[in-house]
C-alpha positions as CSV (number, residue, x, y, z in Angstrom):
1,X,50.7,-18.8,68.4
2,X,53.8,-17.4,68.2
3,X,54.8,-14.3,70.0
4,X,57.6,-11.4,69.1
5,X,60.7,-12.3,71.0
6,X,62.3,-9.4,72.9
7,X,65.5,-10.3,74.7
8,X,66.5,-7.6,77.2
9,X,70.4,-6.5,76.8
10,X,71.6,-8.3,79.7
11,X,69.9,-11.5,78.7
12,X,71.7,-11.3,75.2
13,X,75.2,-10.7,77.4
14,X,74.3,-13.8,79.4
15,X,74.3,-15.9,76.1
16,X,77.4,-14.4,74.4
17,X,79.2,-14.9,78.2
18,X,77.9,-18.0,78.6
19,X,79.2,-19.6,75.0
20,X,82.4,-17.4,76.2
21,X,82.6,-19.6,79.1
22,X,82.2,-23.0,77.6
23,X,83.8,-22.4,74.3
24,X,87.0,-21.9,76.4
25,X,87.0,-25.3,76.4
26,X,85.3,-26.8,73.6
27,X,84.2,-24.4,71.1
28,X,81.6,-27.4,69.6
29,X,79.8,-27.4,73.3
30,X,79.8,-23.6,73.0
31,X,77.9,-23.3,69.4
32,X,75.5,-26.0,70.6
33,X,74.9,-23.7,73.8
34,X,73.9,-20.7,71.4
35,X,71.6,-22.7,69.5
36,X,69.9,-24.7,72.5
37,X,69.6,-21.1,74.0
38,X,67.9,-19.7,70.7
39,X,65.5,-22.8,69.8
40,X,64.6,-23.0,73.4
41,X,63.1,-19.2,73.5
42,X,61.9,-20.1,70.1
43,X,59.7,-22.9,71.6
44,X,59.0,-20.6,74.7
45,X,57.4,-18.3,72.3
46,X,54.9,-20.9,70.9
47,X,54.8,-22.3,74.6
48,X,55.2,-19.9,77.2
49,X,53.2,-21.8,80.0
50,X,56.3,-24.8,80.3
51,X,58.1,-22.9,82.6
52,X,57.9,-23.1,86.4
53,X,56.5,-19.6,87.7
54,X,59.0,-18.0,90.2
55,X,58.3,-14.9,92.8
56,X,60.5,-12.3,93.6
57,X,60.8,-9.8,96.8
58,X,59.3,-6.7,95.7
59,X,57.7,-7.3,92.7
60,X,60.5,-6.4,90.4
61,X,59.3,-8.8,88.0
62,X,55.7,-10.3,88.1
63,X,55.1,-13.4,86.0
64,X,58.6,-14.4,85.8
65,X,58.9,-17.9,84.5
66,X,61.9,-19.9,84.3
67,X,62.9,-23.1,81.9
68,X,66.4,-24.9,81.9
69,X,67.8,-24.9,78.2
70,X,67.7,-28.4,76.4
71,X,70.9,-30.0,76.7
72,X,72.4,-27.3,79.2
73,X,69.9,-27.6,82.4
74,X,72.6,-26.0,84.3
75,X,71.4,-22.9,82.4
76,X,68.3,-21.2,83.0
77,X,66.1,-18.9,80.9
78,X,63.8,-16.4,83.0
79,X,60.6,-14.9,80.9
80,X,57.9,-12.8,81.0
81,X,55.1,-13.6,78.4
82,X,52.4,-12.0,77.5
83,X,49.8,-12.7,74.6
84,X,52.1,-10.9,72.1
85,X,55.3,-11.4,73.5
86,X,58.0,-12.9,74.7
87,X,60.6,-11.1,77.0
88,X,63.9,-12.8,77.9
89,X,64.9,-11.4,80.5
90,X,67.9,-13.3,81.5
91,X,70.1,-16.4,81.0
92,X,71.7,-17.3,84.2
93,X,73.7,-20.6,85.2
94,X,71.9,-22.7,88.3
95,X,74.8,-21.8,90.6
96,X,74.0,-17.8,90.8
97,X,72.2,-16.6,93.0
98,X,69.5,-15.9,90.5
99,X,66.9,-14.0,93.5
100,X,69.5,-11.7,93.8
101,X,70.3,-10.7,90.8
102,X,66.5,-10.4,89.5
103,X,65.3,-9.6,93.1
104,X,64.7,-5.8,93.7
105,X,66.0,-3.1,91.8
């Protein structure tokens, strides 16, 4: 089953900055990054359940999930899903600190 997609604003910021980023350098890597990031929460929405679970102080975010995009693992994906849909919540790189910035509002 495929669920509706909702990405949250900062997680579509996270993409745009991320190809920002890489296409500095090489803009091929950079359009490569966009589409790994789109077909991978395109297969989280027919497959929520691949990502690892994660837990945060507080309880910002219950049910957060995270997955590393294809081809980018230095980039992760963090999700909520429910039956219906799928919530991006954000698209951070490995090195931020990724329980404080999803940790307690």
């Amino acid at each position: 089953m495929t669920r509706e997609v909702l990405k949250r604003t900062p997680a579509t910021r996270d993409i745009t900055n991320h190809f920002l980023h890489i296409a500095e350098n090489n803009l091929d890597a950079g359009l490569r990054f966009v589409d790994a990031a789109e077909a991978a929460v395109q297969c989280l929405a027919e497959m929520p359940d691949i990502g690892a679970r994660k837990r945060f102080r507080g309880g910002s975010y219950p049910n957060v999930r995270m997955w590393a995009v294809p081809g980018f693992r230095n980039y992760l994906l963090f999700y909520t899903a429910t039956d219906s849909t799928l919530e991006v919540l954000r698209v951070l790189h490995a090195r931020e600190n990724y329980r404080r910035v999803l940790g307690p509002e």
